[in-house]
C-alpha positions as CSV (number, residue, x, y, z in Angstrom):
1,X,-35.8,17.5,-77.8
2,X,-36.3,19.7,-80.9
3,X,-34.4,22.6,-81.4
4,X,-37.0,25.1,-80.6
5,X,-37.3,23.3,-77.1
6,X,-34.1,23.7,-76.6
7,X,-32.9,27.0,-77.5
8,X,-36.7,28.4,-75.8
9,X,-37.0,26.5,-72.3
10,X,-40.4,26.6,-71.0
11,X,-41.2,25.5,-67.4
12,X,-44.3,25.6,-65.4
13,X,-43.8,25.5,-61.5
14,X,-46.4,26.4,-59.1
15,X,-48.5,28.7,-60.9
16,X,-45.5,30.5,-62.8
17,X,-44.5,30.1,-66.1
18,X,-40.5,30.5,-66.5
19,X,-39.3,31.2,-70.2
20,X,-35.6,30.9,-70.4
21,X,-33.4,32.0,-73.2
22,X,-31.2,29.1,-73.9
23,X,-28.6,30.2,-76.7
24,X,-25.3,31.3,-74.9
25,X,-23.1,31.0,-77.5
26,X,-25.1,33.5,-79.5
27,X,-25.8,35.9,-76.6
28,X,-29.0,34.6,-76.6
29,X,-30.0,36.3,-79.8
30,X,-33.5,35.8,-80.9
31,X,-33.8,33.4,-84.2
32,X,-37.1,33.9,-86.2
33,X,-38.5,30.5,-84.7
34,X,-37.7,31.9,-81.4
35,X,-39.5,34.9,-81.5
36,X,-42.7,32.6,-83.5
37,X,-42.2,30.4,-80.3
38,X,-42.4,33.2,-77.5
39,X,-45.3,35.0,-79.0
40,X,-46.9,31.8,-79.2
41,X,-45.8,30.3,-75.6
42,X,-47.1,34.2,-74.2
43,X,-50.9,34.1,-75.8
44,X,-51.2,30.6,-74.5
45,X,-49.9,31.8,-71.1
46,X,-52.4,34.5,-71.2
47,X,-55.6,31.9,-71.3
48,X,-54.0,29.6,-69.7
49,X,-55.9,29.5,-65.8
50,X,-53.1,27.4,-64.4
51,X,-50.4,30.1,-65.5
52,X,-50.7,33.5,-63.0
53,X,-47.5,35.0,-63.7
54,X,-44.1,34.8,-66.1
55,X,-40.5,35.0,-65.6
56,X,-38.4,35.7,-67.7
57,X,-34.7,35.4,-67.8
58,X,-31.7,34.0,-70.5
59,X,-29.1,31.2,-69.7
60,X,-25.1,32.8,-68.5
61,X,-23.6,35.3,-67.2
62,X,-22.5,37.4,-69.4
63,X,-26.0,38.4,-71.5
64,X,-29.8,38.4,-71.1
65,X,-30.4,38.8,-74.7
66,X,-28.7,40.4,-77.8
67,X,-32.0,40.8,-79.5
68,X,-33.2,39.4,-82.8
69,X,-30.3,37.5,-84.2
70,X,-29.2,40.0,-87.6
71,X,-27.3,37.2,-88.9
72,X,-29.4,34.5,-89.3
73,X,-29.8,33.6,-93.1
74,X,-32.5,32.5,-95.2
75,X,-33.8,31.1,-98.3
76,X,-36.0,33.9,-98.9
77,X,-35.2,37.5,-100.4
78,X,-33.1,39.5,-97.7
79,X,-36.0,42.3,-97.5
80,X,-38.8,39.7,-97.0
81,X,-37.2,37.6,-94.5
82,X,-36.1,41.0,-92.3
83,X,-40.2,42.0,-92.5
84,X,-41.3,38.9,-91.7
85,X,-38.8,38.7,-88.6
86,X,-39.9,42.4,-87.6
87,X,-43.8,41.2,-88.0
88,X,-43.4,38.1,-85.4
89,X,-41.1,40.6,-82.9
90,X,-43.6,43.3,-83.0
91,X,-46.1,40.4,-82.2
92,X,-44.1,39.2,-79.1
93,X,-43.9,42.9,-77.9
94,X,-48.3,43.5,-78.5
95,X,-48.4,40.0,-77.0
96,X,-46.2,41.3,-73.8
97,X,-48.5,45.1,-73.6
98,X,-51.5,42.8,-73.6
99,X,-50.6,40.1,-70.9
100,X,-52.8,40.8,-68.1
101,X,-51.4,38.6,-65.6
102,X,-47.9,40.0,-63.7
103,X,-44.2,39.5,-65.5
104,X,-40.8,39.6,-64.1
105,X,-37.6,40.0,-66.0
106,X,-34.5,38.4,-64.4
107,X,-32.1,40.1,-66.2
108,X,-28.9,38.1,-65.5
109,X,-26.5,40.3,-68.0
110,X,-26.6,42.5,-71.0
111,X,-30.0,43.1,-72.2
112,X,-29.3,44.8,-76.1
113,X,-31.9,45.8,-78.4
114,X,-35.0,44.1,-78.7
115,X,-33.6,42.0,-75.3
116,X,-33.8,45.5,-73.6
117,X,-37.1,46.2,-75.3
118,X,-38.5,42.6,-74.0
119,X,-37.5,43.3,-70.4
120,X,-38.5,46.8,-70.4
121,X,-42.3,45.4,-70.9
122,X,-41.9,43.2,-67.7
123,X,-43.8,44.3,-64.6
124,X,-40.8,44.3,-62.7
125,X,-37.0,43.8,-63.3
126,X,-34.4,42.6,-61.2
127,X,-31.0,43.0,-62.5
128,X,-27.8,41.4,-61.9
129,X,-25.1,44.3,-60.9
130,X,-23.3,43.5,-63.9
131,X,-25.6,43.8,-66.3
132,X,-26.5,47.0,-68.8
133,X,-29.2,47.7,-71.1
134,X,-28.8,49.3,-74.9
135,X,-30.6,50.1,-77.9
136,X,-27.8,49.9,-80.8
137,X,-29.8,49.2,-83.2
138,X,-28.8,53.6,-85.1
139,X,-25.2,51.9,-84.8
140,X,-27.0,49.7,-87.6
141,X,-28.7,51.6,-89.4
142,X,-31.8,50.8,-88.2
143,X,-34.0,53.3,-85.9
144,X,-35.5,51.8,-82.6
145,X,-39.1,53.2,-82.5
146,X,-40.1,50.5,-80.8
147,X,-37.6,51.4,-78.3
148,X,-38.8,54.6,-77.8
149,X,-42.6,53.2,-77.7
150,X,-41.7,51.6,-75.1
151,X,-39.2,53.5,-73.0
152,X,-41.1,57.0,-73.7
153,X,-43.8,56.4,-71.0
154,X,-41.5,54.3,-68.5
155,X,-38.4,56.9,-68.3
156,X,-39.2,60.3,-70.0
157,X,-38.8,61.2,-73.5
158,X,-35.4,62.9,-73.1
159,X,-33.7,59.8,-71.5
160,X,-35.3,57.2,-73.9
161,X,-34.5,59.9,-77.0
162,X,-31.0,59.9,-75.7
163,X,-30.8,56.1,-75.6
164,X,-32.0,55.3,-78.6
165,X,-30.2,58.5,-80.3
166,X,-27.1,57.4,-78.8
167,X,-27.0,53.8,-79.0
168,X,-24.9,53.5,-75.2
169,X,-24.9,51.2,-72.8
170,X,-27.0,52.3,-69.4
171,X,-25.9,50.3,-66.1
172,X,-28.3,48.1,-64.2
173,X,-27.8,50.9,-61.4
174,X,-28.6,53.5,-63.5
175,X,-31.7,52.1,-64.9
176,X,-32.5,51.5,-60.6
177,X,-31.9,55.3,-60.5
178,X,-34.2,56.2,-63.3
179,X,-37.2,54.3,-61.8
180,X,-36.9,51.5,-64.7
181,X,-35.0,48.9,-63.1
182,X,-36.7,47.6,-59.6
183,X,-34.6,45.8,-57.9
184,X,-30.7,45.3,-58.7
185,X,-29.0,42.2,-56.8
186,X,-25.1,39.7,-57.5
187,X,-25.9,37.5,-60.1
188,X,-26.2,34.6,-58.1
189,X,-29.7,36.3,-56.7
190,X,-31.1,37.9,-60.1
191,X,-34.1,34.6,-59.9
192,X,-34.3,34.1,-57.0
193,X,-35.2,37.8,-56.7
194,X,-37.6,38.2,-59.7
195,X,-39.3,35.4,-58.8
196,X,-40.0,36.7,-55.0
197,X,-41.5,39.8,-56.9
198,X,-43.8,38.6,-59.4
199,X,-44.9,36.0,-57.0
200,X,-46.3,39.1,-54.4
201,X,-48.0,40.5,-57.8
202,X,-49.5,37.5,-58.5
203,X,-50.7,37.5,-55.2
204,X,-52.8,40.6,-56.0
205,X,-56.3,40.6,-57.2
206,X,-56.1,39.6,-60.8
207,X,-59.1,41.5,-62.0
208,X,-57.9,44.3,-60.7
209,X,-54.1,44.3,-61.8
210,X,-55.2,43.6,-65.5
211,X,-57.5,46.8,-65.2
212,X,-54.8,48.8,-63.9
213,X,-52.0,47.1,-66.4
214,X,-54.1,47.5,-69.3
215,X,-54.8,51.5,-69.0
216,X,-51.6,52.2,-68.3
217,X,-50.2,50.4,-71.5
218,X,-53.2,51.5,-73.7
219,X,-50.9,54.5,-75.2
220,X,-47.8,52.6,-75.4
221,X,-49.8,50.1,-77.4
222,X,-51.4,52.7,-79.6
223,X,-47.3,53.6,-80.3
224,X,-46.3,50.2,-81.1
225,X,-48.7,50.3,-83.6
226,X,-47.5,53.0,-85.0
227,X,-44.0,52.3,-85.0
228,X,-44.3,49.1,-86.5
229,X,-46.1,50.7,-89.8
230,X,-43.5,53.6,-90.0
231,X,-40.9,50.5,-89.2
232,X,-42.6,48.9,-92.6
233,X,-42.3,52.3,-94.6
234,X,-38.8,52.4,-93.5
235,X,-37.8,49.2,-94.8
236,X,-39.2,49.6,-98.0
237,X,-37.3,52.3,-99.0
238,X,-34.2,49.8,-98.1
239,X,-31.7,49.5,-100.6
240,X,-29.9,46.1,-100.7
């Protein structure tokens, strides 16, 4: 099994494609062939008849996914490796606006920057009571727009201002009392759950979900968009 395979496991069972992040010991941070894999696995998903739904959900207990992993090194210039690792997330967050077909987010622990961003794009999410979502990324140095792309239509501009603003940590049961969360269940449940969920979306007319999916998500896609070029003018201005 390659690396990719193993760190990005892909199962298809009974119409539902399960992408599982598989990287525990690196709180299932995102490496650059990771994100290039998901964005990949999710278009092929997308045209794929056989697939009518995705869950998603990471390996533990202790964290869904840190986000894009900050450390990992390269042999190319600092600047250019941090764009081209921001132009294949961006991709996997279009890729997840555009999926037509119902997604569920088993969120099994902490879900920190672009890991909350990639669950908040789920159709529904089902979190374990332990688990809490941030967008730490100011704590960085770095601001989330595409945090607030995402979270400004799905909670209010003042809570997903404060969030990314603030950088803190929002409880699973929070998120359930801001309408953002769906469901919020012991650990041992979080799939079993999710998977219950998207499987009575998938169960819906197809045509007629993808209609309803894609004009709600035409603005937030029109943001991303945005956010990723003032995300590029940003980082230019970088200084090493």
């Amino acid at each position: 099994m390659n690396k990719l395979l193993s760190e990005l496991l892909i199962e298809k069972r009974d119409g539902l494609l399960f992408i599982t992040l598989n990287r525990p010991q690196k709180a299932n941070a995102l490496t650059l062939e990771m994100v290039q894999g998901l964005g990949q696995t999710l278009r092929e998903a997308r045209d794929d008849p056989a697939v009518r739904g995705v869950l998603m959900t990471g390996v533990g207990e202790r964290v869904f996914s840190g986000g894009v992993d900050v450390r990992q090194t390269s042999l190319l210039p600092p600047q250019e490796f941090r764009q081209m690792r921001s132009t294949a997330f961006f991709k996997v967050l279009i890729a997840l606006v555009d999926f037509e077909k119902p997604v569920a987010a088993a969120v099994n622990g902490v879900a920190s920057g672009g890991g909350f961003m990639i669950a908040a794009l789920a159709d529904v999410i089902v979190a374990s009571d332990t688990a809490s979502f941030a967008l730490p990324e100011i704590d960085l140095g770095t601001p989330a727009l595409a945090g607030l792309a995402i979270l400004d239509p799905l909670v209010g501009g003042a809570l997903a201002y404060h969030l990314v603003q603030s950088g803190r940590h929002m409880s699973a049961a929070e998120g359930e009392r801001h309408g953002l969360i769906h469901a919020v269940t012991p650990h041992a449940q979080v799939v079993t759950q999710a998977e219950k969920r998207v499987r009575e979306l998938c169960a819906k007319n197809p045509r007629a979900f993808a209609a309803g999916k894609a004009w709600m998500r035409s603005a937030m896609r029109a943001a991303l968009e945005q956010a990723e070029r003032a995300m590029v003018s940003y980082r230019s201005t970088e200084v090493e």
